[in-house]
Every structure is written in C-alpha cells, then in structure tokens.
N, C-alpha and C positions, 0 to 999 in steps of 0.2 A: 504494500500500500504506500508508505512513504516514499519505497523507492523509485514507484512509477509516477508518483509528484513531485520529485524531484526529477527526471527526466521530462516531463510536461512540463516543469518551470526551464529549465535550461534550453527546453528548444522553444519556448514562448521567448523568452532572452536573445537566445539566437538569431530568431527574426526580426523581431525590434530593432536590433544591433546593426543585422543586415540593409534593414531598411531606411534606417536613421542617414546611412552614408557613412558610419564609422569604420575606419580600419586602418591598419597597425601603418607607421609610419615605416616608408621602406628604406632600406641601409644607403649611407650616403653614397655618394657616386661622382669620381673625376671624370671630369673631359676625355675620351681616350685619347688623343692628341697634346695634351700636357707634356706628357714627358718629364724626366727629372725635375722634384722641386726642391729651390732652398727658400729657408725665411729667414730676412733679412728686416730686422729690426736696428732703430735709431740708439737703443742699447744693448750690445751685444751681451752681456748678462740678462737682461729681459726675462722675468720666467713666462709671459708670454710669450715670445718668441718660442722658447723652449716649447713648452705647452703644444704648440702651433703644431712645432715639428712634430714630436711624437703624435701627434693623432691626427696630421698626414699618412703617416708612417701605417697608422693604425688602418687607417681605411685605403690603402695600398699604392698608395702614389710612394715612385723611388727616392728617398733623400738623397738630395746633391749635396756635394762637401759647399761648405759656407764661399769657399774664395770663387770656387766655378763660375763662371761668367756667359761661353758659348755652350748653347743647346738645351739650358736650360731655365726652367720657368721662374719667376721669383715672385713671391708673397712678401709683397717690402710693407713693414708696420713702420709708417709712418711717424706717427706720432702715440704716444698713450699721456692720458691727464688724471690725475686721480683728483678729487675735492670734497670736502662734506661740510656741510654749514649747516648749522642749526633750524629745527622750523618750528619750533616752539619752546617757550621758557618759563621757570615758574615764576609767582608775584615778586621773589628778590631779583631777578633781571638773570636765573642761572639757567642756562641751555639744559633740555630735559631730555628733546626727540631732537636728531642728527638725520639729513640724509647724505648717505653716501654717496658717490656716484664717480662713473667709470666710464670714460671717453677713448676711442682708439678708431686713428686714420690707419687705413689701410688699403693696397690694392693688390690685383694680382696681374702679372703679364706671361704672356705665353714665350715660348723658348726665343721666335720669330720676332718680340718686341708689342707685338698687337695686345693691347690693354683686355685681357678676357674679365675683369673686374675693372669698371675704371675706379679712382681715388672717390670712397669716401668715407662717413664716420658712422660712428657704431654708438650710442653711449645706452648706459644701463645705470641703474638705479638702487639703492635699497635701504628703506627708512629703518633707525632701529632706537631705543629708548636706551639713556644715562641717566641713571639717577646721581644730580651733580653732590649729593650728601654723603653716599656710600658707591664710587667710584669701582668698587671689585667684580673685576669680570667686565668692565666695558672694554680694557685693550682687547682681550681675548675676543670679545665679541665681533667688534673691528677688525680684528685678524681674519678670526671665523669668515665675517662678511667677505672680506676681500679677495680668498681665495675661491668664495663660491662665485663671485663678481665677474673673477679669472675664468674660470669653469663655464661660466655661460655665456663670455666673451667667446670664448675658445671656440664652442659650438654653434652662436649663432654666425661668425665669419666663414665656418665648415656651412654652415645650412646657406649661406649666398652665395657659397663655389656651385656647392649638388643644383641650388636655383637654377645657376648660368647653364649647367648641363641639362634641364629640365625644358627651358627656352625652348621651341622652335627658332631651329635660324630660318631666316627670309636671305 
C-alpha cells in the first residue's frame, strides 16, 4: 500500500517536473577551436587567476605555460576591485550591516587574436551583519565571504565562455 503511493507520488512529480521545463543544467563546454588556454591576470599571485586555471583545467581545455604567447588563447583578468561599505548603523553612528562586493574585468581571445569574449565586468555582491560591540567572528566571516565571492566569480566567467559556445554564429 505505501509503496504503491509512493510510486504514484514520484511519477505524479515526475510529470510536473517534466512539464514545468525543468532540467538538470548541462556540463560546461569550450569552443572546440580554442585551443590551448593560459590566464593571464594583472596579478600574477591572483588566487583568481589560479582558481581560473584549475577549472579550465577541470572542464578540459589544455593549460598553456603562463609565458606562451603563439597559438594560444588567453583569459586576461583585467582588472579585480574588492570594497565593502557599510549600509546600515546603529543610533551611536556604528556600522552594523557591510556589503561586500567583488568587481572583475575580464576577457577572453582566441589563439588567432579575435576577441571570443570581448572586455567586460563581472561584479557580485554579499551583504553580511557586525555586531560593532562584540566584533568575534566578523574577520572570519569576511574571509568566509570572500572566498565564496571567488567561487562564484570563478563560475559565473566559466558560464559566459559555455554562453559564447551556446551562441548560434551568423
């Protein structure tokens, strides 16, 4: 009895699901004409930068050595800005709520020079609360923040490569 209710809800789900237009987002995807890529950031420490490369790497484009110049593609990160300013404070004038936020020019060109990304900016956001009386656990939290800031930097610059291969070219 239960079990045949529970089969009746899973394919009643099923359908729903099917019908709604939902479905699983599919793995990203290079250009096949890319060719070797290097990332080439305005700070060669960058842990974006880094970031970048490894999960090129991940989804199967060849890294190129950093110096390579002919033949192959390059993801040059422009620029990155970090800032957080306050956006609310309590009745003594002391910041309570911070928003974070995370800025990063970038483009990408194909081995031939042709801009397969032309140049632009990326920024993300993320509010988070200090309590300015008992201060513990706000750097950590800040840190926290920032590396996930990174992390979803990292992937929304991967989701406007897979975009350009998604394109119809005309």
């Amino acid at each position: 009895m239960i079990r045949t209710s529970l089969v009746a809800f899973f394919s009643v789900l099923a359908l729903l699901l099917s019908g709604c237009g939902f479905h699983l987002r599919n793995a990203l995807t290079l250009p096949e004409d890319l060719g070797p890529v290097r990332v080439v950031s305005a700070d060669p420490y960058s842990p974006l930068g880094t970031a970048l490369a490894q999960a090129l790497s991940r989804i199967g484009a060849t890294p190129a050595s950093p110096d390579a110049t002919e033949g192959v593609a390059t993801l040059e990160v422009i620029s990155e800005r970090w800032g957080s300013r306050p956006i609310s404070i309590d009745q003594f004038g002391r910041a309570q709520e911070f928003s974070l936020r995370y800025a990063v020019v970038f483009g990408l060109r194909k081995a031939d020079g042709t801009d397969l990304l032309p140049r632009q900016t990326l920024e993300l956001s993320r509010d988070y609360i200090s309590n300015p009386v008992n201060p513990t656990g706000a750097e950590s939290e800040q840190e926290l923040l920032t590396r996930e800031l990174r992390r979803e930097m990292v992937a929304s610059i991967l989701r406007r490569i897979d975009a350009v291969e998604q394109v119809p070219q005309s």
